[in-house]
C-alpha positions, 0 to 999 in steps of 0.5 A: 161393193168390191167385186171378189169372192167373200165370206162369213167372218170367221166369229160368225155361226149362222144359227136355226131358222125359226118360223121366218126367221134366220139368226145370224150371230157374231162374236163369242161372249159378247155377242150381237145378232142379226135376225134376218126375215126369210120368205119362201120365194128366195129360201132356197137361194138364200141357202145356198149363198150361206152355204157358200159363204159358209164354205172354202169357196165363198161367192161373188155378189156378181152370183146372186140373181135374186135381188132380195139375197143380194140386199141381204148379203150387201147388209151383211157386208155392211154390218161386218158380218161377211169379208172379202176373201183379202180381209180374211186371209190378213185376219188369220195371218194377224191371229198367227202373229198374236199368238207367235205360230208364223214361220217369218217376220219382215224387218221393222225399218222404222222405230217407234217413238215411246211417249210417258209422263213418268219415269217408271212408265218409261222403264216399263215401255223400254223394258217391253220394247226389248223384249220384242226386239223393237226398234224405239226412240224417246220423246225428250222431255222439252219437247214432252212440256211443250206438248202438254200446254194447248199449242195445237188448239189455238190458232189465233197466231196462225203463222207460230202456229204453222211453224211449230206444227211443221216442225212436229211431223218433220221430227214425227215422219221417220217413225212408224208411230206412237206409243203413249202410256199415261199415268195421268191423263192429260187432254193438252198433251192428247190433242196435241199429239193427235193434231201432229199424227193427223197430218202424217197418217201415223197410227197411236197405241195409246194406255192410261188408267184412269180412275178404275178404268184401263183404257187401251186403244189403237188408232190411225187418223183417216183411217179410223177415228181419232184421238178426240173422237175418242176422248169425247165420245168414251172417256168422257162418258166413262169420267161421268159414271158413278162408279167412277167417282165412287172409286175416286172417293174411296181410294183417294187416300192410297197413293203410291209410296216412293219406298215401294218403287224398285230401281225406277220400276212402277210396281203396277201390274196395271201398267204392264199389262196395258204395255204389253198389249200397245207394244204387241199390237205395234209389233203386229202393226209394222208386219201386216199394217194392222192390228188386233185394236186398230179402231177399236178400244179396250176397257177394264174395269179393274175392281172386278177385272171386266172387259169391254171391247167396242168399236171407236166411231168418228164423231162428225163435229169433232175438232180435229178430224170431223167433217162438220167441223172442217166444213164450218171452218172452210164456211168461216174461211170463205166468209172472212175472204168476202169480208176482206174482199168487200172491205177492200173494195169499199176502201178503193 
């Protein structure tokens, strides 16, 4: 653990004991709990360190004599309910942003790079990256086709490979990161982008709207998970519920009329909304190097406009960043070494 002085998380109540029992909850609406076991040899030392962490003056773990409390703020900690004092500052500073009540802004040096399969998505972006006075580059569509076929997922012609790849994150390095909005969710095009972002540390903003579903979600490889972590792990469970489907099946026969498209404009409020959201979490990102969904992703169920926010877990078997399968490919690689080793030796 950090050493510094923490604290509960600002969404964080500490609710009443009820016969041995302490309820800790989190969040506002969509809540979780934490139900925390007392006895009475360490009550009153449990109390005060919630007190403190309650408070302006927060607490050291370095204060905390008692072993069994010590545990419990040390799961706290781990669970999210309690920060470091530095996380908590950044936290409020991130709340004035999102809302606009900061007195100053620091200088956007690098821009981002906006990414769209369609010409109306594209104003969309353009038209929200003005009105945050962002600094913004498109992707050409040459490079765009490119990207869409499955250049990055076959490593058979390691050499093509390895040029072509290079030659993305030396075009992808100058900017700040990517903003994708999607109006037809291709994996080809997902994957490839997330392999080019893993090796440069960039972060995504990435919106599409698939079936009834708004997806929205911000990522920074290594430092979260990734785009295939959450391509496996909440697209495709959501692509496989029943209401998915349901809603495919019903709407399959609206699509959109071409007379209904003014001046280039996707007449989707959908679309706006997601756009606003990437753009202004970019816009929070170059200021403080975080923001309001970074590791988590949003969804909309458009039907009934619910809500769901959730974290984004990394998978350990993922292809691109899991450790499983960076170990099984290191296992390959050192096995081929010894095949070719013993082949040549047998040969001498």
């Amino acid at each position: 653990m950090n050493n510094g002085l923490y604290y509960f998380s600002d969404n964080v109540r500490v609710l009443k004991e009820s016969k041995g029992f302490l309820i800790i909850r989190k969040g506002v609406w969509n809540y979780e709990d934490l139900i925390i076991s007392i006895e009475d040899s360490y009550i009153n030392e449990l109390s005060k360190v919630f007190n403190s962490l309650s408070s302006n003056e927060g607490i050291d773990l370095i204060q905390i004599k008692n072993d069994r409390v010590k545990n419990i703020v040390k799961e706290l900690i781990n669970s999210g309910f309690v920060h470091l004092n530095e996380f908590r500052k950044n936290n409020r500073f991130l709340n004035y942003l999102y809302l606009g009540q900061y007195l100053d802004s620091v200088p956007q040096e690098n821009p981002y790079l906006l990414i769209s399969d369609d010409s109306s998505l594209i104003n969309v972006l353009e038209t929200t990256a003005k009105s945050f006075d962002l600094k913004y580059e498109f992707l050409s569509q040459e490079n765009l086709e490119f990207l869409k076929t499955p250049v990055f997922l076959n490593k058979l012609d390691l050499i093509n490979y390895s040029k072509s790849l290079d030659h993305f994150r030396s075009k992808f390095m100058q900017f700040e990161g990517v903003i994708l909005l999607l109006g037809n969710l291709n994996p080809f095009l997902l994957r490839n982008i997330n392999r080019i972002l893993i090796g440069l540390n960039k972060p995504i903003f990435f919106g599409t709207i698939d079936g009834p579903f708004m997806l929205i979600t911000c990522l920074e490889p290594k430092r979260t998970a990734c785009i295939e972590c959450y391509e496996q792990r909440i697209i495709a469970r959501m692509t496989d519920h029943v209401l998915y489907h349901r809603f495919n099946k019903e709407y399959e026969k609206h699509k959109r009329d071409s007379k209904l498209v003014s001046l280039g404009d996707f007449l989707s409020p959908a679309y706006y909304h997601i756009a606003y959201i990437l753009v202004g979490d970019a816009f929070t990102f170059f200021q403080v190097k975080t923001s309001k969904l970074m590791g988590r992703a949003l969804h909309i169920y458009v039907p009934f406009f619910e809500f769901q926010n959730q974290d984004v877990l990394r998978i350990s078997s993922c292809p691109a960043c899991g450790y499983l399968s960076t170990y099984k490919s290191r296992c390959l690689n050192i096995e081929t070494q010894k095949l070719v080793s013993t082949l040549i030796s047998n040969s001498n």
